[in-house]
N, C-alpha and C positions, 0 to 999 in steps of 0.2 A: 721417296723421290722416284720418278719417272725418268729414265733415259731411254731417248729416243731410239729409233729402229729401225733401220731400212728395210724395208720390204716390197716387194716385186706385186707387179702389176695386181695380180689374185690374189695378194697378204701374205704369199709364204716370205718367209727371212729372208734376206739377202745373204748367202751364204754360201761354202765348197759344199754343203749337203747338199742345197738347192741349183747345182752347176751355175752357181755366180764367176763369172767373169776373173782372171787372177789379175789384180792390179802388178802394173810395170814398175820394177822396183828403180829401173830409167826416173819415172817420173815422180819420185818419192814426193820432193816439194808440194809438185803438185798436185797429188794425190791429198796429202794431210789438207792444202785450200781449199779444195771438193769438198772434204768430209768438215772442214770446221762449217765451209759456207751452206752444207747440208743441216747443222745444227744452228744454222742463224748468227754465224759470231762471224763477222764479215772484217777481214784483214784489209786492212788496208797497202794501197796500191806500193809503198817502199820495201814492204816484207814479200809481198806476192811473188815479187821476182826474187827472194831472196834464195839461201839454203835451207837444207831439213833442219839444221838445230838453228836458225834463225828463227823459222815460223813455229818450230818446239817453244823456245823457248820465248817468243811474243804469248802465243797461245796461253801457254802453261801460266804466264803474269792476267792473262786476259784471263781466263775461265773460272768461272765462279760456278757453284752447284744452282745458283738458281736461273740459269738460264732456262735449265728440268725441268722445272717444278710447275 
């Protein structure tokens, strides 16, 4: 299986190595909508505004390994 990677503009990681940016723990929700709508599993609009274990726990029902693959 393939899981995907963010990586910056020249291919290094997206990462504290690579002085990536620290996400705002303010915008938790909407942080995990970023990274789900980064990997293609696109939430829809009643969870988007929801909380962190809303869009956890939508996700976690939604996600299957072969979205990877």
């Amino acid at each position: 299986m393939h899981l995907p990677l963010v990586t910056l503009a020249d291919g290094r990681k997206f990462s504290k190595q690579n002085y990536a940016p620290a996400l705002d723990n303010n915008c938790a929700a909407s942080n995990l909508n970023a990274a789900l709508g980064y990997l293609n599993i696109h939430v829809p609009a009643e969870i988007v505004h929801s909380g962190v274990n809303e869009v956890l726990h939508w996700a976690t029902e939604k996600w299957h390994a072969k979205h990877f693959c």
